[in-house]
C-alpha positions as a Markdown table, in Angstrom:
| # | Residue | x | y | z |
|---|---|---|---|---|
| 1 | Unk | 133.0 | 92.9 | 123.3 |
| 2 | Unk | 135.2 | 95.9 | 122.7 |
| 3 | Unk | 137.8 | 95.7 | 119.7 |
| 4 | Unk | 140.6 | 97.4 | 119.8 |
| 5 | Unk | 143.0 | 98.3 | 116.9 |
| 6 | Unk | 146.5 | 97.8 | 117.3 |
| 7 | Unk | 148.9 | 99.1 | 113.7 |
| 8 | Unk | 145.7 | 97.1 | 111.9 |
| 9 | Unk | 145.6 | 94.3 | 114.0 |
| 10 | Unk | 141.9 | 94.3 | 116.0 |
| 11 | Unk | 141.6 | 93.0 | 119.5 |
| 12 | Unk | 139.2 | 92.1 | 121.8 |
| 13 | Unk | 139.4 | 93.9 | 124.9 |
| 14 | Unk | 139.0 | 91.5 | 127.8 |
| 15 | Unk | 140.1 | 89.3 | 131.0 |
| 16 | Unk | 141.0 | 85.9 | 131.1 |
| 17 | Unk | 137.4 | 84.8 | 132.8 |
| 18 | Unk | 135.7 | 86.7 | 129.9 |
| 19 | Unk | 137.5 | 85.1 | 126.7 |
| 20 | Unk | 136.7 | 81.4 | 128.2 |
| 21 | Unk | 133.2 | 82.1 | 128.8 |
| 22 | Unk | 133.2 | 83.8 | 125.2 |
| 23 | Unk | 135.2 | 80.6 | 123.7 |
| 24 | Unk | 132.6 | 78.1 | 125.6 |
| 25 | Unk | 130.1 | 79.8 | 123.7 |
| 26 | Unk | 131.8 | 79.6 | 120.7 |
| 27 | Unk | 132.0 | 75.5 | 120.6 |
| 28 | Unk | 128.4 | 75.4 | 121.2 |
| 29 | Unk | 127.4 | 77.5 | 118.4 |
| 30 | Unk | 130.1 | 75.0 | 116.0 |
| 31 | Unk | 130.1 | 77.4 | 113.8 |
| 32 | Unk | 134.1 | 76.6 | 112.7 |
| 33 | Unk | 135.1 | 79.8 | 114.8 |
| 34 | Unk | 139.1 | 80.2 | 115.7 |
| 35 | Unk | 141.1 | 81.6 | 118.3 |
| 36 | Unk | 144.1 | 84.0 | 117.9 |
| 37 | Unk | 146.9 | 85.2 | 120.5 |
| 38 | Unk | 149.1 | 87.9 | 118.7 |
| 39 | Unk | 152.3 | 88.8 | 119.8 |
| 40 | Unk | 154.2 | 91.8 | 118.8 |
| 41 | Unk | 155.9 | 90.2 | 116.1 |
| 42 | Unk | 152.5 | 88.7 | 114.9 |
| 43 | Unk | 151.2 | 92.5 | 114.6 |
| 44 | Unk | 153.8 | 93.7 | 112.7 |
| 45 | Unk | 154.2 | 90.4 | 110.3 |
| 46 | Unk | 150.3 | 91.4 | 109.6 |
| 47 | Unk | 151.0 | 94.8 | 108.3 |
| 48 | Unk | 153.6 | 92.7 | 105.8 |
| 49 | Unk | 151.4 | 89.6 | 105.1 |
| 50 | Unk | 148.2 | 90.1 | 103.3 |
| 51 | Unk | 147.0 | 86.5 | 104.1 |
| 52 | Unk | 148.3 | 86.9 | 107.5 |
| 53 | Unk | 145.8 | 89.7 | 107.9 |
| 54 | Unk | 142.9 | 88.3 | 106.8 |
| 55 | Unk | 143.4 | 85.2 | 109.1 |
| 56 | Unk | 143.5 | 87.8 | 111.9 |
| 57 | Unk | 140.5 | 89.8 | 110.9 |
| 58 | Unk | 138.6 | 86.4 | 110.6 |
| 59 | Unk | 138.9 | 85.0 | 114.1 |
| 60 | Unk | 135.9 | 84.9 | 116.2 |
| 61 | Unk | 138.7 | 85.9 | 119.2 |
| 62 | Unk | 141.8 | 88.0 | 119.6 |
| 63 | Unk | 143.3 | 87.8 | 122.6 |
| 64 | Unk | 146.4 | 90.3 | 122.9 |
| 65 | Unk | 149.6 | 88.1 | 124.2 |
| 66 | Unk | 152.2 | 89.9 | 124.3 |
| 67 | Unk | 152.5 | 93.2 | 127.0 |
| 68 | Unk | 153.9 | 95.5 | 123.9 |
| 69 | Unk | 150.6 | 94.8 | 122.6 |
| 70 | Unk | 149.4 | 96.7 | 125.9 |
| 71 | Unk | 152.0 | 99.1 | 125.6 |
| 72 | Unk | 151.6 | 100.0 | 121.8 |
| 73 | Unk | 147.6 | 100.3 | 122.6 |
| 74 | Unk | 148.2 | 103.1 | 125.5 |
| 75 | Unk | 151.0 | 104.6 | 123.5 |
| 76 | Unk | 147.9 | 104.9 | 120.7 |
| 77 | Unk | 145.5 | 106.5 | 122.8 |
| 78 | Unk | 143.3 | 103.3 | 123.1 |
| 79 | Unk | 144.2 | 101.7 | 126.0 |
| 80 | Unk | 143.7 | 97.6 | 126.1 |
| 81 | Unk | 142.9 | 96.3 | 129.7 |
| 82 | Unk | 144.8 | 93.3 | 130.3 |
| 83 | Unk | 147.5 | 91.4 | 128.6 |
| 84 | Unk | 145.7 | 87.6 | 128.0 |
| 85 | Unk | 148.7 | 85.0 | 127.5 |
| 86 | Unk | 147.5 | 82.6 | 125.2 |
| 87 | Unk | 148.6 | 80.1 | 127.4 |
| 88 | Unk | 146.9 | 80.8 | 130.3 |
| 89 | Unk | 143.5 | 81.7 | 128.5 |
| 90 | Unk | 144.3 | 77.6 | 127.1 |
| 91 | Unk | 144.7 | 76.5 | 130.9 |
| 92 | Unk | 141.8 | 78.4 | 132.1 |
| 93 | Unk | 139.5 | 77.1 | 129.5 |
| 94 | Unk | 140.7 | 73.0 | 129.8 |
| 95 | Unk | 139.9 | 73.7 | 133.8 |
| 96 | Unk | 136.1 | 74.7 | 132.2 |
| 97 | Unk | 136.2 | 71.9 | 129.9 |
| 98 | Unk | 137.2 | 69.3 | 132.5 |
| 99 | Unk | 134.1 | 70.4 | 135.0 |
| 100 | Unk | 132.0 | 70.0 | 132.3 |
| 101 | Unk | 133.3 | 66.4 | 130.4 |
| 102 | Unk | 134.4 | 68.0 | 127.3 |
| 103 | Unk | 136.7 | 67.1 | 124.8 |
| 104 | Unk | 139.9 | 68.1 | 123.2 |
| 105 | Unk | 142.3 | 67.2 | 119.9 |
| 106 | Unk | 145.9 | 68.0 | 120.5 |
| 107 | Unk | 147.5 | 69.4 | 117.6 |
| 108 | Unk | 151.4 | 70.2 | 116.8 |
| 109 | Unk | 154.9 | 70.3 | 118.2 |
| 110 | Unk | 157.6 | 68.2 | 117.4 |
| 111 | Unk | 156.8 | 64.4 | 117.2 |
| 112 | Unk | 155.9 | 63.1 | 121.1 |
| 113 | Unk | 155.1 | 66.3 | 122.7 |
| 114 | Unk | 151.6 | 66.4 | 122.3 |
| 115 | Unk | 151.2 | 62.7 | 123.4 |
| 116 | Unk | 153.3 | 64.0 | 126.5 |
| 117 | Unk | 151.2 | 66.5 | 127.1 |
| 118 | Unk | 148.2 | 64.6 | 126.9 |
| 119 | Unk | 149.4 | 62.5 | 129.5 |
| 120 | Unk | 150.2 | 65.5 | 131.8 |
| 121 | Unk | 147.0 | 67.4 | 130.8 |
| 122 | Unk | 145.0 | 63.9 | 131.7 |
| 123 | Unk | 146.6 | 64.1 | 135.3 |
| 124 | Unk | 145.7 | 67.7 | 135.9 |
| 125 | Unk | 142.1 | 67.9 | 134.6 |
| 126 | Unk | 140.4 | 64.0 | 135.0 |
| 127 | Unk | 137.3 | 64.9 | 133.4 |
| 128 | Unk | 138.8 | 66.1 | 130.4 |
| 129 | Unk | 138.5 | 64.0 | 127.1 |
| 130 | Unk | 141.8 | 63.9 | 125.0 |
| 131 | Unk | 140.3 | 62.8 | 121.5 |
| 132 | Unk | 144.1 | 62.4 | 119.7 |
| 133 | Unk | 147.3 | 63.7 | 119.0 |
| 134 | Unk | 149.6 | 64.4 | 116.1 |
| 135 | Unk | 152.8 | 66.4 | 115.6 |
| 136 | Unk | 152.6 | 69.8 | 113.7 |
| 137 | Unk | 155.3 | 68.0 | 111.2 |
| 138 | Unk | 152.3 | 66.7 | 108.5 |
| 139 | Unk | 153.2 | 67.1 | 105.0 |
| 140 | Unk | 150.1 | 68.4 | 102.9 |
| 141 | Unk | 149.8 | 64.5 | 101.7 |
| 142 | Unk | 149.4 | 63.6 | 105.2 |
| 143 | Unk | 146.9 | 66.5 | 105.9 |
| 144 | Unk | 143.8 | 64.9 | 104.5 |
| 145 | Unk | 144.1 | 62.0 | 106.7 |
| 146 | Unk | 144.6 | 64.5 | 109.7 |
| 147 | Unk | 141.2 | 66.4 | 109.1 |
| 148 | Unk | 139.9 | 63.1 | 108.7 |
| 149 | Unk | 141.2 | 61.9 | 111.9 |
| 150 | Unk | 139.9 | 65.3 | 113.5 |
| 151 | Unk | 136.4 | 65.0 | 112.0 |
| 152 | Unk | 136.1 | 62.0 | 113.5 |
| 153 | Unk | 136.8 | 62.5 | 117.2 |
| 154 | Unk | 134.7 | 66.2 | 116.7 |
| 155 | Unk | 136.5 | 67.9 | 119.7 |
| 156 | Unk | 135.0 | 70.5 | 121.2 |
| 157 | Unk | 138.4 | 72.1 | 121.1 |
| 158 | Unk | 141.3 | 72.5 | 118.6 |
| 159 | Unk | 144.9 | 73.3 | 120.1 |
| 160 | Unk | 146.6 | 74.2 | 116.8 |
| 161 | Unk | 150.2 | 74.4 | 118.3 |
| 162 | Unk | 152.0 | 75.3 | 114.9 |
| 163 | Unk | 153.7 | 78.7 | 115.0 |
| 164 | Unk | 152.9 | 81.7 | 113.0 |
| 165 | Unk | 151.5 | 82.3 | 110.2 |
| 166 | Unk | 151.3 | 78.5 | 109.5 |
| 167 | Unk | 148.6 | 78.0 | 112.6 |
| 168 | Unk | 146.0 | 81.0 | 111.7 |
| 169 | Unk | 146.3 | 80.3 | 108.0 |
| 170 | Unk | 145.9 | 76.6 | 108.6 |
| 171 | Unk | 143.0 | 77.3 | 110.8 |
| 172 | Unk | 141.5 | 79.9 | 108.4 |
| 173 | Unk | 142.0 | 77.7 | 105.2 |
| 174 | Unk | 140.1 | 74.6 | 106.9 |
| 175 | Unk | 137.7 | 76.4 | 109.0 |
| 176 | Unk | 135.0 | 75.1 | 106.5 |
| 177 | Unk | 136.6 | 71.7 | 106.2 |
| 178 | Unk | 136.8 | 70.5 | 110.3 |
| 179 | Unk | 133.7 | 69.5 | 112.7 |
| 180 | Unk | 134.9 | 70.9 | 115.9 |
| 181 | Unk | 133.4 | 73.1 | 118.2 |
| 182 | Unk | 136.4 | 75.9 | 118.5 |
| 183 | Unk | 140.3 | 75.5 | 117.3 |
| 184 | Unk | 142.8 | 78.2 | 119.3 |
| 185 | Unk | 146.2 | 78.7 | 118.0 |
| 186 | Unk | 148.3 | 78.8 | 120.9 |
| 187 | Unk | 151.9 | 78.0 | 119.3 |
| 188 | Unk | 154.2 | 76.5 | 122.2 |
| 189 | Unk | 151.8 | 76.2 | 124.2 |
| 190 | Unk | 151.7 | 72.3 | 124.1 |
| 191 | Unk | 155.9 | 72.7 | 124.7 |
| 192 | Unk | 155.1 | 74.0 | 128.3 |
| 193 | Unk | 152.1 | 71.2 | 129.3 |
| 194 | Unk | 154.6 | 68.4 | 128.0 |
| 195 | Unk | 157.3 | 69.8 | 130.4 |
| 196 | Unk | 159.8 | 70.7 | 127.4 |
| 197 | Unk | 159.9 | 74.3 | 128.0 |
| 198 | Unk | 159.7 | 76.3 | 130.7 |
| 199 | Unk | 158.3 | 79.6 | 131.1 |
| 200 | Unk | 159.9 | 83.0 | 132.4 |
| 201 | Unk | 159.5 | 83.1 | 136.3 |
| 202 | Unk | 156.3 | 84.5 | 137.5 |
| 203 | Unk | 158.2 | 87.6 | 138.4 |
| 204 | Unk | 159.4 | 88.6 | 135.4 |
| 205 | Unk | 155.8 | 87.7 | 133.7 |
| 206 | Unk | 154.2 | 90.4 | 135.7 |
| 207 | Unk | 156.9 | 93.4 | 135.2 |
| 208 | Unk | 156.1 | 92.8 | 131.4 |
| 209 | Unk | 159.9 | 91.5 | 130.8 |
């Protein structure tokens, strides 16, 4: 896959169709490989955070969400193709997943969103397995218990749902700690599949506002 360099910040250079093929075969390598979606504001909070950095640099995927991602990339003179909303890479993968019987941990949010969305997510793709839940409130006592929890179900996928930086440090940091095939941080995403927050009209998504 092409990469792309964005103010430090390397991207892969794909469609939607193409990162879920590539993410497939990332679970059935389970090699501990992770997922990021940087923004804008994720780009620039790299150039500040050192550890912020490296998390980007060590994700097997980086899929550009955010258009000024797009924009900043022509404005550069290395044009990236498409705009990937993390979201809709998630979506477009689960509908893979589901086809194929595979399984998925549902991590973060405030307390009862990701049981929500797990409810919703179970109506919309039947042959999907949801393997657990749990808020992204866990103190670091409760976080050995978590990975615990985790290891046990071994998801294909982890939705890490727990803003940034704390979701690609968090999936950096444990990378070597968790049996799963994939984890994705995808921050609100799991606020939109439980219902509690809607997303800007389809309109607006395409004119890049």
């Amino acid at each position: 896959m092409k990469k792309i360099s964005v103010l430090g910040t390397r991207f892969d250079d794909i469609s939607i169709p193409e990162a879920v093929e590539a993410a497939l075969q990332l679970m059935a390598e389970k090699k501990g490989s992770y997922v990021v979606t940087p923004n804008p504001e994720i780009v620039l909070a790299g150039r500040k955070n050192r550890k912020l950095a490296g998390a980007l640099r060590g994700a097997a995927l980086s899929l550009p969400d955010g258009v000024g991602v797009v924009l900043a990339s022509r404005i550069l003179g290395t044009p990236i193709t498409n705009r990937v909303p993390g979201i809709d890479f998630a979506t477009a993968l689960l509908s893979r997943m589901s086809d194929r019987g595979m399984s998925v941990f549902l991590l973060g949010a405030e307390e009862g969103v990701a049981e929500t969305a797990a409810d919703r997510l179970s109506e919309r793709f039947p042959g999907l397995r949801i393997l657990g839940t749990n808020d992204g409130y866990f103190s670091e006592y409760d976080e050995g218990p978590l990975l615990e929890r985790i290891n046990e179900a071994e998801p294909d996928l982890l939705t890490v749902c727990l803003g940034s930086p704390k979701q690609e440090l968090w999936m950096r940091t444990n990378r070597d700690h968790l049996r799963v095939g994939l984890m994705a941080g995808l921050g609100g995403t799991l606020d939109v599949w439980a219902g509690v927050t809607k997303r800007a009209p389809r309109k607006w998504r395409r004119l890049g506002l």
